[in-house]
C-alpha positions, 0 to 999 in steps of 0.5 A: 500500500502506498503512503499519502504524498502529503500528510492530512491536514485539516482545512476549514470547511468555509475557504474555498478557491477556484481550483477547489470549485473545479477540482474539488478535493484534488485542487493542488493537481489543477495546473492553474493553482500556484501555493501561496498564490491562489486567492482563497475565500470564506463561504461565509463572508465571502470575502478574503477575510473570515468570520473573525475578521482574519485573511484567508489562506490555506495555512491560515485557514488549516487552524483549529484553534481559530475561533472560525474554524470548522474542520471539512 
C-alpha cells in the first residue's frame, strides 16, 4: 500500500478557491493553482477575510484553534 504524498491536514470547511470549485478535493493537481498564490475565500463572508475578521489562506485557514474554524 502506498503512503499519502502529503500528510492530512485539516482545512476549514468555509475557504474555498477556484481550483477547489473545479477540482474539488484534488485542487493542488489543477495546473492553474500556484501555493501561496491562489486567492482563497470564506463561504461565509465571502470575502478574503473570515468570520473573525482574519485573511484567508490555506495555512491560515488549516487552524483549529481559530475561533472560525470548522474542520471539512
Amino acid at each position: 500500500m502506498s503512503e499519502p504524498t502529503t500528510p492530512y491536514r485539516p482545512r476549514c470547511l468555509h475557504l474555498t478557491c477556484k481550483s477547489m470549485q473545479v477540482f474539488g478535493e484534488n485542487f493542488e493537481n489543477d495546473p492553474e493553482y500556484q501555493a501561496g498564490m491562489t486567492e482563497f475565500w470564506c463561504t461565509q463572508t465571502f470575502t478574503a477575510q473570515g468570520p473573525d475578521g482574519g485573511y484567508t489562506s490555506l495555512e491560515l485557514c488549516s487552524n483549529p484553534e481559530r475561533e472560525c474554524f470548522k474542520e471539512f
